[in-house]
Structure formats: C-alpha cells, structure tokens
C-alpha positions as CSV (number, residue, x, y, z in Angstrom):
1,X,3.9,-36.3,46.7
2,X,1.3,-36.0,44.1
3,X,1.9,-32.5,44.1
4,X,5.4,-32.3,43.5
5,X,5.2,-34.3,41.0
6,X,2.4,-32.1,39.3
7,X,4.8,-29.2,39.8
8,X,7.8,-31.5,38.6
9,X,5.5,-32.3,35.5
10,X,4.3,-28.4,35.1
11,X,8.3,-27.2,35.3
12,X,9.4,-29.9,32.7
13,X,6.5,-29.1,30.1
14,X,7.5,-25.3,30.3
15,X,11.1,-25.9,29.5
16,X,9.8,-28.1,26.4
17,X,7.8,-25.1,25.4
18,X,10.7,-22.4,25.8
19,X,13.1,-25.3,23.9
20,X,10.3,-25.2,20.8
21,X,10.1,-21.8,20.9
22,X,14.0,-21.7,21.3
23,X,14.3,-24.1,17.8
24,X,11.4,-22.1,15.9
25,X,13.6,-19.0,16.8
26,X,16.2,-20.6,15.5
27,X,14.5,-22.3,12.4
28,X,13.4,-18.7,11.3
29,X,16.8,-17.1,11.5
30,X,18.3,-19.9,9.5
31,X,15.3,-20.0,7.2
32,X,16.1,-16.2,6.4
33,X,20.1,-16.5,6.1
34,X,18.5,-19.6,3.5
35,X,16.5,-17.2,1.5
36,X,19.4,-14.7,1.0
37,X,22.0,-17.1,0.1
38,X,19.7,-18.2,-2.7
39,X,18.7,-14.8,-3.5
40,X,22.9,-14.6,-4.1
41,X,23.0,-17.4,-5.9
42,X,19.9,-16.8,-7.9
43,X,21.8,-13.5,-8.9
44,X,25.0,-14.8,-9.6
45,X,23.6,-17.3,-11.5
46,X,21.9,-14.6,-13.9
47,X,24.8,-12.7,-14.2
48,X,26.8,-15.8,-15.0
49,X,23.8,-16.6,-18.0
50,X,24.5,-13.2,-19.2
51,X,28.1,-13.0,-19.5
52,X,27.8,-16.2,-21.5
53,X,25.7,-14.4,-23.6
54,X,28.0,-11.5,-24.2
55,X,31.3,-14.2,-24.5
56,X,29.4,-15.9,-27.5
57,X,27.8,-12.8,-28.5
58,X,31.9,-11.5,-28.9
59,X,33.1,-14.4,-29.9
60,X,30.6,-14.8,-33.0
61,X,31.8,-11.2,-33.9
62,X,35.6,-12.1,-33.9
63,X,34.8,-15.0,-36.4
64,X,32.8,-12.3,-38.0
65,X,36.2,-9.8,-38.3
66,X,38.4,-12.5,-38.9
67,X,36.0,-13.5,-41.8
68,X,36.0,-10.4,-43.3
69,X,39.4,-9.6,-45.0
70,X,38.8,-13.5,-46.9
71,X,37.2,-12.2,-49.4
72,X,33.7,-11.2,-49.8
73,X,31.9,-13.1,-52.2
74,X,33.0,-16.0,-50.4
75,X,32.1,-14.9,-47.1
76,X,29.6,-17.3,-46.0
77,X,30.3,-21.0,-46.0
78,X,28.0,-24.3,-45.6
79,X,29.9,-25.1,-41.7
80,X,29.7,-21.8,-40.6
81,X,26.9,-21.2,-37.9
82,X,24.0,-19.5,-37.7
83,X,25.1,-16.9,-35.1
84,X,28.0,-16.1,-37.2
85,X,26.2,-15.5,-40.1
86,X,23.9,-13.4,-38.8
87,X,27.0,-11.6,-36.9
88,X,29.0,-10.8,-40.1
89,X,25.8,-8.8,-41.5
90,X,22.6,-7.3,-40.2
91,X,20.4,-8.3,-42.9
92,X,21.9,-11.5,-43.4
93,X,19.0,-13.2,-41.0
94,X,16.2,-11.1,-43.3
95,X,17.6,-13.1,-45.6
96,X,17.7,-16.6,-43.3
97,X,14.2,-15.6,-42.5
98,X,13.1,-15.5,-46.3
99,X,14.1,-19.1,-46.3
100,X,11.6,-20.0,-43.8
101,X,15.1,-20.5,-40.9
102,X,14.3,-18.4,-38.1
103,X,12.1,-15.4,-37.4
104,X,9.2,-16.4,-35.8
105,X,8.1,-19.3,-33.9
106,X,7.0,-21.6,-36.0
107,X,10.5,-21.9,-38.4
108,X,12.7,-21.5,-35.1
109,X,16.3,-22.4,-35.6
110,X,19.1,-22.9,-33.4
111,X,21.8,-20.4,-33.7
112,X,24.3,-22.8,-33.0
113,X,23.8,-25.0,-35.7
114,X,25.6,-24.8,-38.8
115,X,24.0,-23.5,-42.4
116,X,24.3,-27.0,-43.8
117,X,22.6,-28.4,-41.3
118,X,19.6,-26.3,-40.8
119,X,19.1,-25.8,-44.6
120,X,19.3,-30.0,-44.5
121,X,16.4,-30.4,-41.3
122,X,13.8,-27.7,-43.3
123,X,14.7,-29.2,-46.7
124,X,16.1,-25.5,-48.1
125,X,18.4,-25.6,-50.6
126,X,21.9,-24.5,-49.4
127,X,23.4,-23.2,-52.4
128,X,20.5,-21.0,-52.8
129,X,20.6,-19.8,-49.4
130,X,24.5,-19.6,-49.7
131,X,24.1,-17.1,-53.2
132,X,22.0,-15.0,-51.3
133,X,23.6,-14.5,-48.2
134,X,26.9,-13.9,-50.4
135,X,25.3,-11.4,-52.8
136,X,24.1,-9.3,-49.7
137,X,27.7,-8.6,-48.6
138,X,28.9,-8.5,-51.9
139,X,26.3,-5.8,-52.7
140,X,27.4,-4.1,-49.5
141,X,30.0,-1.7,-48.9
142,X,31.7,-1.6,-45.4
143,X,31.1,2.1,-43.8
144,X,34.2,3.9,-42.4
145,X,32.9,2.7,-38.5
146,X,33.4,-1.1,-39.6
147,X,29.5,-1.8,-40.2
148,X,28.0,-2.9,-43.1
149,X,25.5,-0.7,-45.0
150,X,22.3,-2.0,-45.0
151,X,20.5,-2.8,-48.6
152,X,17.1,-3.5,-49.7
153,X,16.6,-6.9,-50.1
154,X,14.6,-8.2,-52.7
155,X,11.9,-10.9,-51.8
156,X,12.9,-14.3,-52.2
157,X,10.6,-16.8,-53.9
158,X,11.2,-20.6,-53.0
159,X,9.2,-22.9,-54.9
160,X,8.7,-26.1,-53.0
C-alpha cells in the first residue's frame, strides 16, 4: 500500500512539474507577443508625436501665408504666437532671442504662447519687441520662391 501510494504521490508531482513547465512555456510566448505589441505601440505612438509636429509645424505656416498679403509693417501683432512669428520670418526669433525670449536654456519660451504674454512674464517691452520684429519684414523683400531674404540684424540694446 505504502508503495502505491509513493508511486501515486511520484506520478502526481511529475504532472505538477510538466503543468509549470507547461504555464512558463506559456508565460514566455505571451511575454514575447507583450513585448511586440508595445514595441507597435511604442512606434505608433512616435509616429503619431511627429505628425503632430508637422500638423502644427503646417498650420503655423498657413497663418504665416495668410498673414502675409495684410500688409507688411503690420505683420506681427501682440496675440499672435510665438511659433507663428518665428514661421512668418527666419530671423524673426534672432530677433525674439535679442530680447532675452528663447534661444537657450535659461530664457526658454513656449512657442505656443502669445507675444503679449511672454514679453509680459520676462518684463520685455512689447512695443519694442513689436518695432523690431516689424522692421525685419519691412526691411525684407520676399524672393521669387516665397521666402523671405535674410538681413543683418543690428544688435539690440535693452536697458533694464
């Protein structure tokens, strides 16, 4: 008797070791299929981030173009944003980084925020900022591609 159940015992432990092995099989299969669906998502996601990028990237430059025919000594305006500003003329954030609003890290800016409201956080003067940016594209001529020409700015002095 003792035997068989020894042998009972012995048969029953190796069928809980072939159903752990069984589950760790099946643990590392679905642990895989795991990895690649976040892999997919992890790259979707990325591509998503960029596309957003490009989409606000384009849609600064069509507030840029429909800026353009306004007039251009009135061209930049106390609500427009950052990103459009800096859109509507390549040296226009040469001219935002004179001011001490953007360029490196320690005057970082939000591109989304409007000229009033960054001028108002850093305590720049707007109307200054506003000449400037305004006397860059008035000083500019558009090319026959659509781009602006590039000028040399002078340096700006603000006296705090």
């Amino acid at each position: 008797m003792a035997t068989s159940i020894s042998w009972l015992a012995l048969v029953i432990g190796l069928m809980a070791v072939a159903y752990a092995w069984k589950l760790q099989q099946e643990l590392h299969t679905v642990t895989r299929r795991l990895d690649r669906y976040n892999r997919a998502l992890f790259d979707a996601n990325e591509e998503l981030r960029k596309v957003r990028e490009e989409m606000t990237a384009a849609l600064a430059g069509v507030r840029a173009e429909m800026r353009l025919p306004v007039g251009a000594h009135t061209l930049f305006e106390p609500q427009m944003k950052v990103r459009d500003a800096v859109t509507i003329h390549p040296q226009a954030e040469q001219i935002l980084a004179a001011f001490h609003l953007g360029g490196c890290h320690s005057c970082a800016i939000d591109p989304n925020d409007t000229l009033a409201a960054v001028c108002q956080e850093n305590g720049r003067d707007l109307a200054q900022l506003l000449q400037n940016l305004n006397l860059l594209v008035a000083s500019s001529q558009k090319q026959p591609n659509g781009q602006m020409q590039s000028i040399k700015v002078p340096n700006v002095e603000l006296s705090f």
